[in-house]
Structure formats: structure tokens, C-alpha cells
ZAMARGU-4260 file (C-alpha; in steps of 0.2 Angstrom, whole numbers, plus 5000, padded with zeros to 4 digits):
<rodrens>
0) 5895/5503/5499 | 5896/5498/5517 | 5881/5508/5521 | 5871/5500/5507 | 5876/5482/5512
5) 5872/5487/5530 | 5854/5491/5525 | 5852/5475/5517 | 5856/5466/5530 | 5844/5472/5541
10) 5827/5467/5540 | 5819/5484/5546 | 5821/5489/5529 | 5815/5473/5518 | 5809/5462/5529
15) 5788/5458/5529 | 5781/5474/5539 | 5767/5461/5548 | 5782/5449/5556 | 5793/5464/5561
20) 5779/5473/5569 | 5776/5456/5578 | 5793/5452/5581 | 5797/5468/5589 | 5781/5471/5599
25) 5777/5454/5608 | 5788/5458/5621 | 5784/5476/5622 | 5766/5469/5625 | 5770/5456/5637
30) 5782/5469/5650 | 5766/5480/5647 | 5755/5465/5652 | 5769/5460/5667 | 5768/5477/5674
35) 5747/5479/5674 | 5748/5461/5682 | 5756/5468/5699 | 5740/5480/5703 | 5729/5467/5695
40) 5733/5452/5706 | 5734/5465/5723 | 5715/5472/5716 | 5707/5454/5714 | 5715/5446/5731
45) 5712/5463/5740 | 5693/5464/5734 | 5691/5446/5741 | 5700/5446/5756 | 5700/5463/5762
50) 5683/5470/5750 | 5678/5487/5742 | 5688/5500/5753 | 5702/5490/5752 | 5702/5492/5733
55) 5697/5510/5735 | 5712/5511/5744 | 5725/5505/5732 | 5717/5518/5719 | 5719/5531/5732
60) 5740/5524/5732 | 5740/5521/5714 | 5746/5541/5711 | 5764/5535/5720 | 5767/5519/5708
65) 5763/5533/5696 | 5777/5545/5703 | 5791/5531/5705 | 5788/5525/5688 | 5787/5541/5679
70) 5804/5543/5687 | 5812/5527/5683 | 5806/5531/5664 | 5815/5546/5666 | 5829/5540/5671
75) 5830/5522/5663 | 5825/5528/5645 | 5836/5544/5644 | 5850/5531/5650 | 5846/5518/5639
80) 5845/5532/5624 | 5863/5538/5627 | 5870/5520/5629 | 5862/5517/5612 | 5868/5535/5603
85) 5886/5530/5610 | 5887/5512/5604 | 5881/5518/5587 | 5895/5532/5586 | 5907/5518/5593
90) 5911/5526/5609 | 5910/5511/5618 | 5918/5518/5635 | 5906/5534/5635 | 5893/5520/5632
95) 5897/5512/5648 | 5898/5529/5657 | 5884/5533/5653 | 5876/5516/5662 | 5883/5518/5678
100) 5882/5536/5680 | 5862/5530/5676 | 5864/5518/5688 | 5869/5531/5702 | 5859/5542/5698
105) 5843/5529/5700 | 5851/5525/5719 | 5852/5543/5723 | 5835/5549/5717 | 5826/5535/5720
110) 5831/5534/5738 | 5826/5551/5741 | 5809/5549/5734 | 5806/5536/5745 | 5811/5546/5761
115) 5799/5563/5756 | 5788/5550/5753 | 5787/5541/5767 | 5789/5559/5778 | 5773/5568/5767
120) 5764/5551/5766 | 5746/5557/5775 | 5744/5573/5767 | 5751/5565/5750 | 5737/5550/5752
125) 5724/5566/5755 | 5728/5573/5743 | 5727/5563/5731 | 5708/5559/5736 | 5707/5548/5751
130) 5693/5547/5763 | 5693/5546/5783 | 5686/5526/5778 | 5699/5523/5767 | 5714/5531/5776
135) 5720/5519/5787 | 5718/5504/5774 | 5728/5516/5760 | 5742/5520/5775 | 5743/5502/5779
140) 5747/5498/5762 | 5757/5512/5758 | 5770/5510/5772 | 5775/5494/5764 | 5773/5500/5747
145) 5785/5515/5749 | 5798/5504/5757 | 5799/5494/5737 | 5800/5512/5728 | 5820/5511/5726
150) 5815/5491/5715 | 5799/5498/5706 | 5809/5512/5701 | 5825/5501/5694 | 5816/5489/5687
155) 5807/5501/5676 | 5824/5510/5672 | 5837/5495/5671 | 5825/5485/5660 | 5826/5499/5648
160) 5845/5497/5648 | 5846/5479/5646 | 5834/5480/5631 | 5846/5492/5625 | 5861/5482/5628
165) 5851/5467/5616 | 5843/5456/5630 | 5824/5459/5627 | 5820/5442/5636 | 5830/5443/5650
170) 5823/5463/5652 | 5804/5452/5652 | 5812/5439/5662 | 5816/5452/5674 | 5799/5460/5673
175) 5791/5443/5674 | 5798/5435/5690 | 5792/5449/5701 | 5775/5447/5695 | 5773/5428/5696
180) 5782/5431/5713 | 5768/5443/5719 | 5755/5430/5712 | 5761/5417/5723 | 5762/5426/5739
185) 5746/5440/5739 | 5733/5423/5742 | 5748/5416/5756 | 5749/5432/5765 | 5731/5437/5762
190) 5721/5422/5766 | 5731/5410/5774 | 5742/5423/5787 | 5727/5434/5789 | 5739/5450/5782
195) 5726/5460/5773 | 5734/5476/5766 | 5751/5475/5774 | 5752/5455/5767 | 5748/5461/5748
200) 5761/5476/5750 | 5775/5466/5756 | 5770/5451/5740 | 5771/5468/5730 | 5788/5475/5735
205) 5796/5457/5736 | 5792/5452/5719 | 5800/5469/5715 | 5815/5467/5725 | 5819/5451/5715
210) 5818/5458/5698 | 5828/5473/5704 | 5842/5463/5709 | 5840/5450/5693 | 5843/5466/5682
215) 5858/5473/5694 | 5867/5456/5690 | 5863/5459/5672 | 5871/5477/5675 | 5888/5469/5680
220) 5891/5458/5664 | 5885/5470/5650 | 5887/5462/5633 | 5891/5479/5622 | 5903/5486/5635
225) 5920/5480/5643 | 5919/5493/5658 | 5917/5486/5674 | 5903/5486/5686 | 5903/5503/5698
230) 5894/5516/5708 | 5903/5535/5700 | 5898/5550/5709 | 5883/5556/5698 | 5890/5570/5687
235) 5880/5585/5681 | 5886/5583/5661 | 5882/5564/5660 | 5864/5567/5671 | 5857/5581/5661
240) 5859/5570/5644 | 5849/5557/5654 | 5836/5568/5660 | 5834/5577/5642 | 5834/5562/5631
245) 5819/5555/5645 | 5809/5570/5647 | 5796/5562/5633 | 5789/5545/5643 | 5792/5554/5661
250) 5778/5569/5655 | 5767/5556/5648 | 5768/5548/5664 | 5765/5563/5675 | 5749/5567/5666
255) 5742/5550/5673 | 5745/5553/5687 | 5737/5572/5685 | 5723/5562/5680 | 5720/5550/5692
260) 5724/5563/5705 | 5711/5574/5698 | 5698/5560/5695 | 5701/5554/5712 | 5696/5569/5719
265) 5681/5572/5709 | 5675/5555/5715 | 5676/5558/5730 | 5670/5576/5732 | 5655/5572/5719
270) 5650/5556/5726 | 5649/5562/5743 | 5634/5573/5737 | 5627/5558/5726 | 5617/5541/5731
275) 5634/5533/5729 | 5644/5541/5745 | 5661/5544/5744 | 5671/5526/5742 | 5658/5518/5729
280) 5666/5527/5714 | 5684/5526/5719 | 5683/5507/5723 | 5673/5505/5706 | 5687/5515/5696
285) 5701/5508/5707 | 5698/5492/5698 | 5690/5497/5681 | 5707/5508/5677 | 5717/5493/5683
290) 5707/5484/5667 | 5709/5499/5656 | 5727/5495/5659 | 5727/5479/5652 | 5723/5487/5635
295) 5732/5501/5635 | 5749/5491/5640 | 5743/5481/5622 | 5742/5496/5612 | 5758/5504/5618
300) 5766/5488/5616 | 5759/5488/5597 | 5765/5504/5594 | 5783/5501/5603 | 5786/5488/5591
305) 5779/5497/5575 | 5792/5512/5581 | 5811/5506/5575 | 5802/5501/5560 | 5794/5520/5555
310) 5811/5528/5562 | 5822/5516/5555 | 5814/5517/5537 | 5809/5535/5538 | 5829/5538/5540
315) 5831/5528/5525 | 5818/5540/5517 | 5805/5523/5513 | 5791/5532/5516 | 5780/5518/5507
320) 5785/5507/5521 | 5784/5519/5537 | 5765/5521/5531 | 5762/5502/5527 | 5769/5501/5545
325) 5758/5514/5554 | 5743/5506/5546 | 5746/5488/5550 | 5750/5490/5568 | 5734/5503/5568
330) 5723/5484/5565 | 5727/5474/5579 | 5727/5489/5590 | 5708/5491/5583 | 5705/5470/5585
335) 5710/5475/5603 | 5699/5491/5604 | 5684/5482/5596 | 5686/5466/5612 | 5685/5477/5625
340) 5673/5486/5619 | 5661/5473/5617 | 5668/5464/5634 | 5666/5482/5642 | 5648/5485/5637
345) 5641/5465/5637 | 5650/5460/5653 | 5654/5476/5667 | 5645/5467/5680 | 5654/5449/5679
350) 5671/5460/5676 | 5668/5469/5693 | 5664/5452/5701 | 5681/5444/5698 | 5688/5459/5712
355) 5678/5456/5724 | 5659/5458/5729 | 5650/5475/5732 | 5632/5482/5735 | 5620/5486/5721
360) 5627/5502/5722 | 5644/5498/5719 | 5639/5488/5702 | 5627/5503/5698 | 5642/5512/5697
365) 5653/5501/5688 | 5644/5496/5674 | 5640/5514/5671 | 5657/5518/5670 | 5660/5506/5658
370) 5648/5510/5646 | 5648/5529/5646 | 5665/5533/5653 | 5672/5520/5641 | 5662/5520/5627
375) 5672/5527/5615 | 5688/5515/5619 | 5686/5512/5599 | 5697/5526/5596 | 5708/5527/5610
380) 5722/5517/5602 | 5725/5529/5588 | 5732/5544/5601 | 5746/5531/5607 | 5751/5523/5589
385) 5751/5542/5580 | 5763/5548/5595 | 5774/5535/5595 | 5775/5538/5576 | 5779/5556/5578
390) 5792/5552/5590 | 5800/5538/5578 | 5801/5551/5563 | 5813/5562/5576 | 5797/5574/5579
395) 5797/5572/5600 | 5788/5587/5602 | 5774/5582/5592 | 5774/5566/5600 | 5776/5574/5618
400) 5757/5584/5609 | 5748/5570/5606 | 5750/5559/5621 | 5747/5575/5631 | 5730/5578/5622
405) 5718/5566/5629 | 5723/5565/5647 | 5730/5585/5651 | 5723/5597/5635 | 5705/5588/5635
410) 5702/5576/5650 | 5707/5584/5666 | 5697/5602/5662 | 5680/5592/5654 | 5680/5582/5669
415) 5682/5597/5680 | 5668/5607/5671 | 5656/5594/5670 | 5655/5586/5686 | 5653/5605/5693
420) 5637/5607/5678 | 5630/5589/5681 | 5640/5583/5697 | 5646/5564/5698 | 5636/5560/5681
425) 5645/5573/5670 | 5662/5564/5675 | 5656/5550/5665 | 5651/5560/5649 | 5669/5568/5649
430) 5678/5554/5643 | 5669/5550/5628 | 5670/5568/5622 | 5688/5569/5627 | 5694/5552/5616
435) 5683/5560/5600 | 5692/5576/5603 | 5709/5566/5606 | 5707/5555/5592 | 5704/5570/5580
440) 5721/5578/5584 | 5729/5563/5581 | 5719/5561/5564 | 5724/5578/5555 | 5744/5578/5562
445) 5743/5561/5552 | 5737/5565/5538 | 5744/5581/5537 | 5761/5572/5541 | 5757/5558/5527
450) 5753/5572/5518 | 5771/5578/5520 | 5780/5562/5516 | 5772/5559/5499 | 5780/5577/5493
455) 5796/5571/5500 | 5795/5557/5490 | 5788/5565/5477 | 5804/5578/5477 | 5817/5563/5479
460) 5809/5556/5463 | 5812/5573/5453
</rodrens>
């Protein structure tokens, strides 16, 4: 009876599926938004004060936002997750070990990142494609940026805890500060005390600071827990459960930056031997995958909030609604796909204007890249949404599949074999090919799995 009244009570499995989704993604959607802000605002102030190659040069140190945060993911979600599992099974002091042996954890590893960082930080910049142009702007701003690794990483973890502990505005309030905070002081330190690189780096890692200690005050007056704010000794039992239950986003964050490194590279090495030279096409993607972001923060946010739903109802074996809910995030996400894609095919030039001017070169590029590399943006929200379904219904691996398709399983090899058959041109045909192929995966899992839930429901009927 008391399991009956609970599922009553909560609206995930009554409630109108088209508000819940809503309810449940906005501020998904706008941490998303809050975190594409931070390399947005540095792109456009950067293009304007500083130009191309100082753009090319945050794409070159984009690969280290990528490692911090796929750390902090790791670390914040798998926390996050066993504070949730422990509060459910009332274990309330467990649940509060687990926080702050989270919270240690995060110092430990994230202080050590910063210091192999900083001591490997040429060869890293390198290697993740810079040129002897872009060097000494990417090392300029990367000195900075590395200093703010131990905030960027605990805000991305700690947020995920305080969502957890039932504070999704102050988790976005957190997020949110940092990035107006940045806003305000890139044009300051940029224009007005002539900083350049070092002056959007230290906007950067301030605004992260702030957020990071916001959410450490949070930490210290938790609202599920009674246990009182502290540092343990990280233990081995508490940290692999952390690290197991995070594997999932810290994997789909490493294959970004798999990406990116190997794009990078291609760039460079192919645009070298092309009219383009060597720091066109990485200044021109430098800001076009901060745009991408902007979408890609939407749809993920979508799908966040469509998740609780699908798992919650799946649970309850309502299958009818963990299908009406798939299919009714899967329309704004394509509302959204449709936008860019118009915006992305009408308007690439004016787009790359906003960051900044460049030769004819530069915009040849750009809106090249647009329209061919992005052309098939129409499907790319489907791969997000179908693994963050899988991942609802308790299927991880499947999920863990198909983020990993587009990016590692068909991305990173088309690029590599066509720019080796067609040079810098043949990277731009990769990724249409790669989201069809993506996009297909993600279609038959689906239906196979749709598939799956009408026998169940046709066996729970018998």
C-alpha cells in the first residue's frame, strides 16, 4: 500500500509527460548553456582583442578543459550517484560518507592534475596540434588556465552533488556566477588593461573560483544529511564506487577530447599542405565547435530531463509513458536541430564575424565547415537522446555504445582516412557520413528496444 501511495504522489508517473520533461530539463539546458558561455565569451573578446591566432589558441587548450572536466564528471556523478542510492536505502550516514570522501578525493586528484599539467604543458599543447604561431599565445593562456583546474574540476563535480542533495537552482546559481563573473571582466582585462591572453585566463579561472567556493559552502550545510563538514583520508572502498558509478559521462568525455585532439591535428598537418596554412582551420573550428556547443548543451539538457522520467516509469513497467517520453523530448531536440541548421547554412559568415575579423581565407573555411562538416546537424540529437534512454532503463553499456558511436567508432577513423585520400577537404565530408551512420545505430537499438517493451507489456497483460 505504501509503495502504491508513493507512486501516486509522484508526478513522474501521472504527471503530463510535456511539463515534466520541461520541468526537469530547463535547468539541465541552462548549466549546459552556462558552461558553453565560459569558452564563448573568451572566443568572442579574444577574436576582437587579440584576433585569429588567439582563437586558434584556445582550440589548441581546449583538449585540458576537456581532461579537467571529464575528471570532475567522474568524480562528481559517481558521488552524486552513491549519495542518491544511500539516501534511497536510508543510510543517511553512508550517504554523507560518501560526499566527503568525494569531496577528498576531488582535492587530491585534481591538485595533481594541475601539477603534471603544468610540468608537461608544451609537449601536451603540441600535441594536441599547436603550431610554432600559436604557441606562445596557447602557453600564455594556459599558464593561467591550469592554475583554475582544482575550481573547473569542483564545480563540475559538486554541482552534481548539490543537484543530488535537492538544490538544482542553487547547483545553476553556482554554475551561473562564474560565467557572468567572466563576462564582466574578459572586455576589463582585455581592452581596457591591455592583458590579451593572460587577461581572459585570469576572467576565466576567477569566475571559477567563485563558483567553486559558492558550492563548498553549499557542501558544509547539506540538507539530506546531519554529518558535519570534513576532509577524511580518501578511502580505497568508498573511491572505487565513485569511480564505477562515473565511468559512463567520464568516457563520453574522453572521446571529445579524442576528437578534438585528433581534428586538431588533422588541421594543422593538412592545412599546412592546403591554401589555407596551418592556423586558418583551427581558429575557424576553434570558434565553430564553441557554437556547436551551444546545441549540443540544448539537447543533452533535453535528454537529461526526459531521463528520471523513462527510468522512473520504466521501473514502474509504464512502458506507454517511457515511449510517449522519448518521443516528446525527441521534438524540441529536432525544433533545435532544424534552427541551427538553417542559421548554419544561411548565415556562417555573420556567425564567424561575431568572434572577430579574419582574411577571405578564414571565412572560406568557416562557412565551408558549416555547410559540409555540419550539414547533417538534423540528426545529431538522436544519438544523445537514445543514449541517455538506454542509460535510464538501467542499460549503461548500451548507453556508454551509443555516445561512443559518432565521436570514437565512426568519426575519428573517417576523418583520419579521408583527409589522407582527399587531404583538408575529406575532413569536411567525414562528419556528415559519421552522423548518418551514428544516427542509424541509434535508430535500430530503438526500435529494437521498443520492440522489446511492447512484449513486456504484452506478457504483463497475460
Amino acid at each position: 500500500m505504501l509503495t502504491k501511495n508513493h507512486e501516486y504522489r509522484n508526478p513522474m508517473g501521472y504527471g503530463e509527460i510535456g511539463p515534466l520533461i520541461r520541468q526537469y530539463a530547463i535547468p539541465s539546458i541552462i548549466s549546459g548553456l552556462v558552461g558553453a558561455l565560459y569558452n564563448i565569451v573568451d572566443q568572442i573578446f579574444i577574436g576582437q582583442g587579440v584576433g585569429i591566432l588567439g582563437n586558434a589558441a584556445t582550440n589548441v587548450a581546449f583538449p585540458l578543459t576537456n581532461i579537467a572536466l571529464a575528471v570532475g564528471l567522474l568524480i562528481g556523478v559517481g558521488t552524486s550517484a552513491s549519495y542518491s542510492l544511500n539516501l534511497g536505502r536510508k543510510r543517511e550516514e553512508e550517504a554523507g560518507n560518501f560526499i566527503y570522501q568525494g569531496f577528498s578525493l576531488l582535492i587530491l586528484v585534481s591538485v595533481l592534475l594541475m601539477i603534471i599539467t603544468r610540468i608537461f604543458l608544451k609537449p601536451l599543447l603540441i600535441g594536441f596540434g599547436s603550431t610554432e604561431k600559436i604557441l606562445p599565445l596557447a602557453m600564455e593562456y594556459t599558464n593561467i588556465v591550469t592554475l583554475g583546474m582544482p575550481a573547473l574540476m569542483g564545480v563540475a563535480a559538486l554541482t552534481n552533488v548539490i543537484r543530488a542533495d535537492g538544490s538544482p537552482k542553487f547547483a545553476m546559481f553556482a554554475n551561473l556566477i562564474g560565467a557572468v563573473i567572466n563576462t564582466i571582466l574578459d572586455p576589463i582585462f582585455i581592452f581596457v588593461f591591455k592583458w590579451g591572453m593572460t587577461g581572459a585566463a585570469l576572467a576565466t579561472i576567477i569566475g571559477q573560483y567563485v563558483g567553486f567556493i559558492l558550492s563548498v559552502i553549499y557542501l558544509m550545510n547539506l540538507k539530506s544529511v546531519e554529518k558535519k563538514f570534513h576532509m577524511p583520508r580518501p578511502d580505497w572502498i568508498y573511491s572505487q564506487e565513485i569511480l564505477k558509478l562515473g565511468l559512463s559521462p567520464f568516457i563520453n568525455q574522453i572521446a571529445l577530447l579524442v576528437f578534438q585532439v585528433v581534428l586538431n591535428n588533422t588541421l594543422t598537418y593538412y592545412g599546412a599542405r592546403s591554401i589555407y596554412g596551418a592556423e586558418i582551420p583551427l581558429a575557424a573550428v576553434g570558434v565553430i565547435s564553441k557554437i556547436y556547443v551551444i546545441y549540443i548543451a540544448i539537447a543533452i539538457g533535453i535528454a537529461g530531463g526526459a531521463q528520471p522520467i523513462i527510468g522512473y516509469n520504466y521501473g514502474a513497467e509504464n512502458y506507454d509513458r517511457v515511449i510517449e517520453t522519448y518521443f516528446k523530448a525527441l521534438k524540441p531536440i529536432v525544433i533545435t536541430s532544424v534552427v541551427c541548421f538553417v542559421c548554419f547554412q544561411a548565415f556562417p559568415r555573420q556567425i564567424l564575424s561575431i568572434f572577430g575579423e579574419g582574411s577571405e581565407l578564414y571565412y572560406q573555411f568557416g562557412e565551408k565547415y558549416f555547410r559540409i562538416f555540419l550539414s547533417m546537424i538534423i540528426l545529431n540529437g538522436i544519438q544523445p537522446l537514445t543514449a541517455f534512454f538506454f542509460t535510464g532503463i538501467g542499460k549503461a553499456l548500451r548507453g556508454t555504445l551509443v555516445s561512443l558511436t559518432r565521436q570514437i567508432l565512426f568519426l575519428v577513423p573517417l576523418i583520419i582516412i579521408f583527409s589522407r585520400l582527399f587531404g583538408i577537404e575529406g575532413v569536411l565530408y567525414s562528419a556528415p557520413i559519421a552522423d548518418i551512420a551514428a544516427c542509424l545505430v541509434a535508430v535500430v537499438l530503438m526500435v529494437k528496444e521498443i520492440r522489446n517493451m511492447e512484449e513486456l507489456k504484452k506478457a504483463k497483460t497475460v
